[in-house]
C-alpha positions, 0 to 999 in steps of 0.5 A: 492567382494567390498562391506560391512555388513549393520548389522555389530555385529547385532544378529537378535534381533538388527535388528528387534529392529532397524527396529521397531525404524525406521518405528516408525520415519517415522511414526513420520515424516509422523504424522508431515507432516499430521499435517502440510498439515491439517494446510495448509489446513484449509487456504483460497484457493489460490487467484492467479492462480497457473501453478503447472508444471511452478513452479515446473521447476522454484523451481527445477532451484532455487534450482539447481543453489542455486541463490536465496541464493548466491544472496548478501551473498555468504559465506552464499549462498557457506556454504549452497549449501555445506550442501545441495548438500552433503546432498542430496548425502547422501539422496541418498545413503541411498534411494539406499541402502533402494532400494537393501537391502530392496526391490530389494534382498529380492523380486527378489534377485538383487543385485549391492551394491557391485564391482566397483558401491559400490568403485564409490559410497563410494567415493561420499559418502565420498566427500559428507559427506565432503561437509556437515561437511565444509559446517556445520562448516563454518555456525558455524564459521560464527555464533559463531564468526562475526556473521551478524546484521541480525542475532540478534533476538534482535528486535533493532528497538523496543530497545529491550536489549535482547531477548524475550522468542521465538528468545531464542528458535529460538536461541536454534533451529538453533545451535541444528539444525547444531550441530545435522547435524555435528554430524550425518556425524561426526559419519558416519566417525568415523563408516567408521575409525573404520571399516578400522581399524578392517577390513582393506578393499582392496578399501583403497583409494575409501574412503579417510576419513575412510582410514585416520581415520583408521590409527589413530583408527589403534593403540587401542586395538580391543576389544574397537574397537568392543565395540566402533564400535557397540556403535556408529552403534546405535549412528549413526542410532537412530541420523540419525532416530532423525532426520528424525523425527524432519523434519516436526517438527522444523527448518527442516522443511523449506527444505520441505517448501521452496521447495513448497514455491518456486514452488507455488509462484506468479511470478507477486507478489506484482506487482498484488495484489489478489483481494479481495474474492467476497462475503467474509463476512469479507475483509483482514485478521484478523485471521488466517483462513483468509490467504491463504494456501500459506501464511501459507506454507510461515510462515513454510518456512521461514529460519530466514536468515534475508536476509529481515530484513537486505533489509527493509528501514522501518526497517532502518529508524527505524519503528517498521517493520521487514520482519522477525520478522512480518513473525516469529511472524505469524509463532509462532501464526498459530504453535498453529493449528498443528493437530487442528483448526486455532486460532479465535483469532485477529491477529492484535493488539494481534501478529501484531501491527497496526503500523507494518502494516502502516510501510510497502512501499510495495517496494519488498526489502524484496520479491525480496531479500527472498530465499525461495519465501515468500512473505512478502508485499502480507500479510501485504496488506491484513492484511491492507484491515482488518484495513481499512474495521475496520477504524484503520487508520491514520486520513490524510490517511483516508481524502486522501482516502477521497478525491478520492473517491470524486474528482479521485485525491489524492490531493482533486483537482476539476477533471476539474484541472487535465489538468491545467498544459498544459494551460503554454504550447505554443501549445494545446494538444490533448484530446483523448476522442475528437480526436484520437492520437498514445499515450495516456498519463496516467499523474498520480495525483503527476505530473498534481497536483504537482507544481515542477512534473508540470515543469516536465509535461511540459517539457516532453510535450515539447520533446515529441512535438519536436520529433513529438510523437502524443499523447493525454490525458484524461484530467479530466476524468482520475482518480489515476489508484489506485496503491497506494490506493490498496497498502493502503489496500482500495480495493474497491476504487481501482476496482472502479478506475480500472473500471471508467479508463478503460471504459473512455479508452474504449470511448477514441478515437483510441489510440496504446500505453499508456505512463506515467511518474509515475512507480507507474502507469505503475505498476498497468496499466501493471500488474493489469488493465488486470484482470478487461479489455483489456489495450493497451501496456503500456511504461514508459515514458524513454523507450519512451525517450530511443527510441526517442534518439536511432531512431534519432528522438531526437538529442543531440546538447549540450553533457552535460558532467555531473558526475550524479548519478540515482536512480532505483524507486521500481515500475519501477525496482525491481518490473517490472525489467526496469533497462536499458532505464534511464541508455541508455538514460543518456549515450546519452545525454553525462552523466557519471553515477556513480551508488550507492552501492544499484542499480537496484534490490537492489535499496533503496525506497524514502519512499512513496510507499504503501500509505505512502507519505499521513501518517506522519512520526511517531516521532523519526524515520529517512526519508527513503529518507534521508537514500538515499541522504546520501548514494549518498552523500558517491559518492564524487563529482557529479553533479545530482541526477537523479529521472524518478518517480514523487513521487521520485522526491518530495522525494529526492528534500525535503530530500536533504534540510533537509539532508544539501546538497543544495550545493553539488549537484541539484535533477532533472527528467531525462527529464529536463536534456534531454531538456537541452541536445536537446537544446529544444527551448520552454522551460518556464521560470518557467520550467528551471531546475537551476531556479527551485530549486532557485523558487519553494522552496521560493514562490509559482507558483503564485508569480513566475509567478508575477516577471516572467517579470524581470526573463526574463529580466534577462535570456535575458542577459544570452547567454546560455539560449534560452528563448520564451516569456511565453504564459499567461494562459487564464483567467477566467471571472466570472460574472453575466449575463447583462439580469438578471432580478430582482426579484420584492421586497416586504416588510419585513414580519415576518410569522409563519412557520409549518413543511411541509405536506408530503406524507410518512409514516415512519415504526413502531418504534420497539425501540430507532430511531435517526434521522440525516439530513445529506446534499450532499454539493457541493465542487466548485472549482476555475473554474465555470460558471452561469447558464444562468438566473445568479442565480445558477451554473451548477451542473457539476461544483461541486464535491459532498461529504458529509457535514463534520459537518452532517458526525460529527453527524452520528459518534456520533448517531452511538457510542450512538447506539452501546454503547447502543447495540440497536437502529435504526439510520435514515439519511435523505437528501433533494436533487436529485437522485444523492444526493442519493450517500450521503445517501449510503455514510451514510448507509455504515457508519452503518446508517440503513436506509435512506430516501430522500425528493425532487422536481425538483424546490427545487435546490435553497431551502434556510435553513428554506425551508428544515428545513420545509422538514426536519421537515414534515419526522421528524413528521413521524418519531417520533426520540427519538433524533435528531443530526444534523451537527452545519453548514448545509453546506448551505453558512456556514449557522447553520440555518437549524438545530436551524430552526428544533428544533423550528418547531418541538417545542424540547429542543435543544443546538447547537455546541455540542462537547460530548453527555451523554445519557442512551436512553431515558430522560434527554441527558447530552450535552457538549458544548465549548465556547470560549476559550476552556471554556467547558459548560455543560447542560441537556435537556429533550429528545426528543430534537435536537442537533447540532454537532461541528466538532472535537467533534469525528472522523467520521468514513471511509467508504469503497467502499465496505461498499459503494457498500453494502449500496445499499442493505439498504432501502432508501424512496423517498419522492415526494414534490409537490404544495405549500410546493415545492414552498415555500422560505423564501428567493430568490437568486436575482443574483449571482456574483464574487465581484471585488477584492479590497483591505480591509479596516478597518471600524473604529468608536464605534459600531453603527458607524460601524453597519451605515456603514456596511448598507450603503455599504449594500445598496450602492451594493444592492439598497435602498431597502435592 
């Protein structure tokens, strides 16, 4: 019978030796797997849902068809799938024969090893063992001889010239791992060869390679065939068992990993960010203990293919980001906790640089393109939310972040602006929160504040009213839907804005469908709005323009018969897989597309994702976008460069001036060349593609629409061209009301003030107490209005934020605090309930306390009025030290900070850029004078300072920290009688003054001081 002795030349010593070994290797292997699933355990849970049978059938799939890995490598994707499958043959083999010698004969007798089950299976068995040496040797080859630039451990983007200690190792671990692999197969063979040479068995040909190896074994002797066959049994055996042991160990390990790396993957990754964990005492990660199980999981599933690394357009563009190495460093860190508890210490700064982090774009090259389902930008926005909850972030970053917070929009626009680009349209359009519309259109910041994505607004506006599409705004009640914030790593601001947009939907009027022009917006309004309420369906605006052309309700007159090439945005494509509606839509209006070499998911990233449009580009690095022009530039000859996204289409528009190919080819949104196509009859004269690129690099929108009368002379002349006469925008008339009484005038007095009586009572002083007036200003804007007696504007015309000078001295009372590691600081404003947004603003700062003086009549209180106020709290107080911003905010007025140093009778210096001081006595202060001249001097404490700005950075406070602050105890101080009354000046009247033009006021000083107090009097009376 067909069959073969599994302990040939073993006496009963040999096997019970060989079976000790190998229950010693499991155990081993299982002692490894424990440690790592301990490991895997100590991780956070995880923050996403998981559907476990889902992702088991996905992972199965995965690795079944190997698609993963033969995606954009497909020697490297061939070589493995050899390994694998042969390897999982064998696998297999072994569990049989475990399952019948083992298990099945010694218990119940059974046997089938044997016959033509034993011919079958020894010819799959050969066939697999071929499979895995081809597979092994081709690896080795490709390693040995032309290896791949991904494969380089060297870290090229940070001039490393060789390698560091840990990529040695790594080096080390890949050739034992294939070497080991080869020989445990080569050895297998050489066993089956030395068999057939001794025993010349009848089924020859069911095992090919021992067959042939026979015969080459055939001619030695058989006493050195004997001893030969029994020293490589044990080779072979204690080999394989080796192996088995190091599984959970080394590289290996990764068949396990990557399997449950796969099966436990989010499908919606880095397309819904986790939300952050409610009532975590720390947001992000810092540590270890801080990732999720899946995250740790990921580190061990890494396969060092490179495959990301070779992706990153970071990387390319010669930031200090490899999604390999940012991935192998944490694998090297968590490694330390196998069989112990997580490092405490600080990840980032210590294993990840802070730059690291800040140059990702969060544009899933490196997710869409990993094998084995790790997911690279999840972890490096989470790393992020701990640098911004820490205030380790860029300066510009920090004020943008600013910005929304205060004004909804990343560019520190008025909310009440964010509509303006519909004022150059022939028709008005809907405002949905009045009157209800089919679409909603979500415009998103670049393209209602940009100049250049405002042309493209329009004429979206335009084809969309042309084929009859009912649609409507939020006008300035829409703000960022945040997806670039949340990138960023402010996850507080971005749930803030996520509620605010939603609850404004909600109060909308009836709307079907959402439309935008941003993918970065339709990311977020698609796949991470649901989780905080229920949104329309929402398209992107070229499958909107798709069906316009496909259903007939847009019609080509003028084919454009145009060579164009288009880039894929990283939200609308790889992220959200709309590859099909651009490529439609440009094929209808008569386009010939020349695709690039990076297309669809493997499409190249502008470079401003993940919040980096509003960070710097670091010196010495290359523009991602100008990567892009290049490779387009590579095409040959074509006519446009097509963007659907306006962060794209600021990008490539920059990149091709500074690349050199003003010449060769123009930059346009697909909807500019659909107007051209439909022939859309109003379209402005500042809109026109081929004028765009003449107009909006050379001057401004103003300018432009100051010669927009010879433009359109010109354009007359030009027959292609159907012009409409431009429809000015409406004016805006400021002026002060014709009734506004005067105030009666009175005598000039000068009268001794006293700091104000209040009705408060500060808590005990248990320590050293700073005190800082801090003032909620108002940011008003181009467009505001009086009230009806002239002399204010309503409070709905600004936007409120925090006095920069004031936040410069909260900074420098917080480092004196905790340089000094006690002390309590005090903020205190005076204004309404809503000035209360400032004080928490303060408060989430790390001020510890806050309290808030008011009555209804102190709206037009001047600097020495609330110097009174602020000296009444100051009284109760009883501060060791006073900081105060060098401008109140109050019409640039510095008066209220010196105004309370002499109420309060304390030593004071003003425009301070530095402070020495131990905590109690003299208080070293560090002026600048003019000319970069620094001065210093020495007050006897208490005392008052007053803060110039640029003497610190103030730092950034969370929404988070903001929400939090709530918690703080804030006193409200009521004034009433004569302390709410008292002024020591009055607003007569308020006016916009006629625009003239300058002029010189010429003379010695007294002639010119006579002449600024005529025209003094001339504007307000002889009285003045």
């Amino acid at each position: 019978m067909e069959t073969r002795a599994l302990f040939w030349g073993l006496e009963s010593f040999g096997v019970v030796a060989f079976y000790l070994i190998g229950f010693a290797a499991i155990g081993a292997f299982i002692w490894g797997v424990a440690r790592a699933v301990g490991k895997y355990r100590r991780g956070r849970s995880s923050p996403v849902p998981l559907d476990l049978k889902a992702g088991f059938l996905r992972m199965m799939l995965d690795v079944a068809s190997h698609r993963t890995l033969r995606r954009r490598d497909r020697v490297a994707g061939a070589a493995h799938a050899l390994v694998f499958f042969g390897f999982a043959l064998l696998f297999l083999g072994t569990a049989i024969i475990t399952l019948e010698y083992d298990i099945l004969h010694p218990l119940w007798g059974v046997t089938f090893w044997k016959g033509m089950f034993f011919k079958v299976f020894s010819l799959t068995v050969d066939l697999a063992g071929l499979a895995v040496l081809a597979g092994t040797a081709l690896l080795m080859l490709r390693r040995g001889t032309y290896p791949p630039e991904k494969l380089d451990y060297r870290r090229g983007y940070q001039n490393e010239a060789e390698l560091r200690p840990a990529a040695r190792r790594w080096q080390v671990e890949d050739w034992v791992f294939l070497c080991a692999i080869f020989f445990i197969i080569l050895s297998g063979f050489v066993q089956e060869g030395l068999r057939h040479a001794m025993e010349s068995p009848s089924w020859t040909y069911w095992e090919p390679v021992g067959a042939f190896l026979g015969k080459v074994f055939a001619e030695m002797d058989a006493r050195d065939l004997h001893w030969i066959r029994a020293f490589n049994w044990w080779l072979h055996g204690l080999a394989a068992l080796a192996f088995i042991v190091a599984l959970p160990w080394y590289k290996a390990k990764h068949i396990f990993a990557a399997m449950g790396s796969l099966a436990a993957r989010d499908p919606l990754a880095l397309r819904r960010l986790p939300r952050a964990e409610a009532g975590a005492e720390t947001v992000g990660v810092g540590k270890l203990a801080d990732f999720s199980w899946k995250d740790l999981l990921d580190f061990d599933a890494c396969t060092k293919c490179g495959r990301c690394h070779e992706a990153c357009p970071a990387r390319m563009a010669g930031y200090p980001l490899s999604p390999r190495d940012f991935i192998l460093d944490l694998r090297l860190a968590s490694d330390q906790a196998q069989g112990g508890a997580l490092p405490e210490k600080t990840l980032i700064g210590e294993t990840i640089a802070a730059e690291t982090l800040w140059s990702c774009r969060t544009c899933g090259a490196c997710l869409e393109i990993c094998p084995v389902g790790v997911e690279h930008p999840v972890k490096i926005v989470k790393m992020r939310r701990q640098l911004v909850e820490t205030d380790r972030i860029d300066p510009l970053l920090k004020s943008t972040l600013g910005a929304i917070g205060t004004s909804g929009n990343s560019f520190g626009e008025p909310a009440k602006k964010r509509a303006n680009w519909t004022r150059e349209l022939e028709f008005t359009v809907k405002d949905i929160r009045r009157e209800a519309a089919d679409y909603l259109w979500f415009v998103g910041d670049q393209a209602s504040f940009d100049p250049r994505n405002q042309q493209v607004s329009r004429t979206v506006a335009r084809i969309f009213r042309a084929a009859g599409l009912d649609f409507g705004l939020l006008c300035e009640s829409e703000k960022t839907a945040g997806n670039d914030v949340r990138r960023v790593g402010e996850e507080g601001l971005f749930e803030a804005l996520a509620e605010h947009n939603l609850a404004e939907m909600q109060k909308a009027k009836t709307f079907r469908r959402i439309v935008t022009t941003d993918p970065h917006t339709f990311n977020t309004l698609v796949n991470e709005y649901p989780e905080f309420g229920a949104t329309a369906p929402v398209a992107h605006y070229t499958e909107v323009l798709c069906d316009l052309l496909e259903s007939g309700a847009l019609t080509v007159k003028k084919p454009l018969n145009l060579k164009v090439t288009f880039h894929d945005p990283c939200h609308l494509g790889r992220l959200n897989k709309r590859y099909d509606a651009p490529r439609r839509v440009l094929e209808r209006i008569g386009c010939t597309l020349i695709e690039m070499p990076r297309n669809r998911d493997n499409s190249f990233c502008c470079g401003a994702g993940g919040g980096r449009i509003w960070i710097p580009e670091s010196p010495g690095t290359q523009k991602p976008s100008e990567l892009r022009i290049r490779e387009a530039a590579t095409l040959g000859v074509f006519d446009v460069f097509v963007t659907c996204c306006p962060k794209d289409l600021t990008m490539f528009e920059d990149a091709r001036k500074t690349a050199g190919f003003e010449k060769d080819f123009v930059v346009a949104d697909i909807a500019e060349l659909v107007a051209q196509a439909i022939e859309l009859d109003a379209i402005a004269l500042a809109d026109l593609p081929n004028l765009t690129e003449k107009l909006t690099a050379a001057i401004a929108e103003r300018v432009a629409s100051a010669v927009a009368e010879r433009l359109e002379a010109s354009l007359a002349r030009l027959p292609t061209l159907a012009t409409a006469p431009p429809v000015p925008a409406p004016a805006v008339a400021l002026s002060a009301p014709a009734a506004a009484s005067p105030l009666p005038v009175t005598a000039w007095a000068a009268q001794p003030l006293a700091p104000a009586k209040l009705d408060y009572s500060a808590p005990a002083k248990e320590g050293l107490r700073l005190l800082v007036p801090v003032k909620q200003i108002g940011k008003l804007g181009d467009e505001f209005s009086f009230t009806a007696d002239g002399r204010g504007i309503p409070s709905e015309d600004f936007e409120y934020l925090l006095n920069e000078w004031d936040d410069t001295a909260l900074e420098q009372a917080l480092q004196i605090v905790e340089a000094l590691g006690a002390g309590e600081v005090v903020v205190v404003t005076v204004g309404a309930e809503d000035a209360e947004a400032t004080l928490r603003k303060a408060l989430a700062k790390g001020a510890h306390r806050g309290v808030r003086v008011w009555a209804e009549g102190l709206a037009d209180a001047d600097p020495l009025a609330v110097a009174r106020l602020l000296a009444g709290v100051a009284l109760a107080e009883q501060p060791d030290l006073i900081l105060a911003g060098a401008q109140s905010g109050d019409q640039a007025n510095a008066a209220t900070g010196t105004a309370l140093a002499q109420l309060l009778n304390l030593p004071h210096a003003v425009l301070a850029v530095g402070t020495d001081w131990q905590g109690a006595g003299v208080i070293g202060v560090t002026r600048e004078l003019e000319g970069g001249l620094l001065h210093r001097v020495e007050l006897e404490t208490p005392a008052l300072v007053t803060l110039q700005t640029g003497a610190n950075t103030p730092r950034y406070a969370t929404m988070r920290m903001i929400k939090l602050a709530k918690e703080k105890p804030v006193a409200v101080v009521a004034v009433a009688g004569e302390e709410a009354a008292f002024r020591a000046a009055s607003i007569r009247r308020l006016y916009v003054p006629e625009a003239a033009r300058a002029a010189m006021l010429e003379g010695g000083a007294d002639e010119v001081a006579a002449k600024v107090m005529a025209l003094i009097r001339e504007k307000m009376g002889e009285t003045a």
